[in-house]
C-alpha positions in Angstrom: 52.4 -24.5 -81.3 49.7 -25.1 -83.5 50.6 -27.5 -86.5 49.5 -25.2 -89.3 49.7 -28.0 -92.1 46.3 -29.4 -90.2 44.6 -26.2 -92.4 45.7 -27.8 -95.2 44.7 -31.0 -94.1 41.3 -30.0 -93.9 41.0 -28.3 -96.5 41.8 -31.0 -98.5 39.3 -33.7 -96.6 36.7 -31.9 -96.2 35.0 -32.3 -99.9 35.3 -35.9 -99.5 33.3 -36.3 -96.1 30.6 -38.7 -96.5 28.6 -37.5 -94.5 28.1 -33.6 -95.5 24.8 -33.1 -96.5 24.6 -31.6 -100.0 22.5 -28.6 -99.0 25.4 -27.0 -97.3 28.2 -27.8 -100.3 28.2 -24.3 -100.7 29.1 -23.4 -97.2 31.6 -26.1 -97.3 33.5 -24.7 -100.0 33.6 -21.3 -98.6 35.0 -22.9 -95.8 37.8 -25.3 -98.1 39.0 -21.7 -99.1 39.2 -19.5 -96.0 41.9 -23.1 -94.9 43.4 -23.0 -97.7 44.5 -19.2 -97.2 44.9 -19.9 -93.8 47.2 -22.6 -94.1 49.5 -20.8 -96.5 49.1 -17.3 -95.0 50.8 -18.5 -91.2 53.2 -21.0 -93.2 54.6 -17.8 -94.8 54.2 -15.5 -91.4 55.7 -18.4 -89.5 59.1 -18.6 -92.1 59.5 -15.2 -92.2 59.2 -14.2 -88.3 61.9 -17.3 -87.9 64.1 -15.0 -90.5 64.2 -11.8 -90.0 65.8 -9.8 -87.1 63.8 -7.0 -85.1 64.2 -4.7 -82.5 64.7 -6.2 -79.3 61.4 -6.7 -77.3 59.3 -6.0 -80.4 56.5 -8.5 -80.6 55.7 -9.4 -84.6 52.6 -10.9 -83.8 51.0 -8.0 -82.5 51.2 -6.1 -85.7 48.3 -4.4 -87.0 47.4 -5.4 -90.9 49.7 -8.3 -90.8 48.3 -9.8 -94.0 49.8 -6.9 -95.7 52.7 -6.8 -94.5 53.5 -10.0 -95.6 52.4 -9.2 -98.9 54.3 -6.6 -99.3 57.4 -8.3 -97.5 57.6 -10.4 -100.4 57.0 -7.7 -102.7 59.9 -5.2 -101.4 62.1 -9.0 -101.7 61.4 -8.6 -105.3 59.2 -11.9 -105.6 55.5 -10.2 -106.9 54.8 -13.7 -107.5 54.1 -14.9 -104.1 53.1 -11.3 -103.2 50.5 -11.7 -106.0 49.3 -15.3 -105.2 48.8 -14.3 -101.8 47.0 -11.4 -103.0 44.6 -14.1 -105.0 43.8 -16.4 -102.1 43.4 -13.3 -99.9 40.8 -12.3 -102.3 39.2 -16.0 -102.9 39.2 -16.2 -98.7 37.4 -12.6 -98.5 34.6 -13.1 -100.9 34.0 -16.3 -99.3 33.5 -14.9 -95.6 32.1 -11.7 -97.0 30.5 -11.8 -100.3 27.4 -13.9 -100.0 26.8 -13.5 -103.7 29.8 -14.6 -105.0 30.0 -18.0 -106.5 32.6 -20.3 -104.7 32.6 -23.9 -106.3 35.2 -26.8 -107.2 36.6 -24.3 -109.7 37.3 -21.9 -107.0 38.7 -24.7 -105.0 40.8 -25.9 -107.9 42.7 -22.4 -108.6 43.4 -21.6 -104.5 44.7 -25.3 -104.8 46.8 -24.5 -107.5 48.1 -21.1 -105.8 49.1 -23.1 -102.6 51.3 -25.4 -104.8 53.0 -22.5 -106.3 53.3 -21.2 -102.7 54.3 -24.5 -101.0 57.0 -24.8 -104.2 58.4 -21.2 -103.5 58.8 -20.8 -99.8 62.1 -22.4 -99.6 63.5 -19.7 -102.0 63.2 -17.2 -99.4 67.2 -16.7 -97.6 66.9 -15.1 -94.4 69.6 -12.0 -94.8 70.3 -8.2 -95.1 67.4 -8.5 -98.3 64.7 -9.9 -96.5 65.3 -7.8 -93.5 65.7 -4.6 -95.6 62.2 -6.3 -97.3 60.8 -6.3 -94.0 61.4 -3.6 -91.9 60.3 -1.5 -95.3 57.4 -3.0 -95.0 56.8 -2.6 -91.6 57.7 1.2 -91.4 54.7 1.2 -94.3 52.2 -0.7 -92.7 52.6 1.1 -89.4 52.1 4.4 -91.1 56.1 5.3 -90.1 58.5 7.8 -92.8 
C-alpha cells in the first residue's frame, strides 16, 4: 500500500525547495493544499475501513461520494469537529483545483496546517464499535440514496 504520510511529507517540503522558481509559488501552494487534504482525507478513510464491519463481499472503496461519507461518518459519531475540519480542508483543497481566482497563500497554508494537527491529534479518539458502525452504515444508507 501506498504510505499515505508521504502527502504530508510533501506538503510540508515542498515550500522550502530551492529550486522552485518564484513565478509558479502560486501553483505550488495550491498544490501544498490539495496534499495536505489528501493526506488527512485517506489517513481518516484508511482508520475507519480498518474499523467498521460491512456486509460480506461489499467493497468500501468503490463507494460513490466517499468524501462525504466520511464526513458525515464522523458527524453521525457525534464528533462535528473533525466532520467540520474536514469540511474546511475539503473546501481549501476545492478552491485550489477549481477556483482560479481564489487566493491561496502561506496563510492558507498555515490554517490547512493547523486543521491537520487538530486531525492528526483526534484520530486516535475514534473506538471501532457498535457507535462507529451505527455511524457508518447511517452514513452509507445516506450517501447511497438508501431509506
Amino acid at each position: 500500500m501506498f504510505p499515505i504520510d508521504q502527502f504530508k511529507i510533501m506538503a510540508e517540503e515542498l515550500p522550502y525547495i530551492k529550486y522552485i522558481d518564484k513565478s509558479i509559488t502560486h501553483a505550488m501552494c495550491r498544490t501544498v493544499i490539495g496534499r495536505y487534504y489528501y493526506y488527512i482525507f485517506l489517513k481518516y478513510r484508511e482508520t475507519l475501513f480498518h474499523m467498521i464491519t460491512v456486509e460480506n463481499g461489499f467493497d468500501v472503496y468503490k463507494i460513490r461520494n466517499i468524501h462525504i461519507l466520511i464526513q458525515r461518518t464522523m458527524t453521525y459519531y457525534d464528533r462535528t469537529d473533525i466532520s467540520g475540519y474536514l469540511q474546511i480542508l475539503k473546501d481549501y483543497r476545492n478552491s485550489s483545483d477549481y477556483d482560479l481566482t481564489s487566493v491561496i497563500d502561506n496563510n492558507t497554508i498555515n490554517a490547512a496546517k493547523l486543521a491537520v494537527f487538530y486531525l492528526e491529534k483526534e484520530i486516535s479518539s475514534i473506538v471501532a464499535g457498535d457507535k462507529l458502525n451505527d455511524a457508518f452504515n447511517k452514513a452509507l444508507k445516506e450517501v447511497r440514496g438508501v431509506k
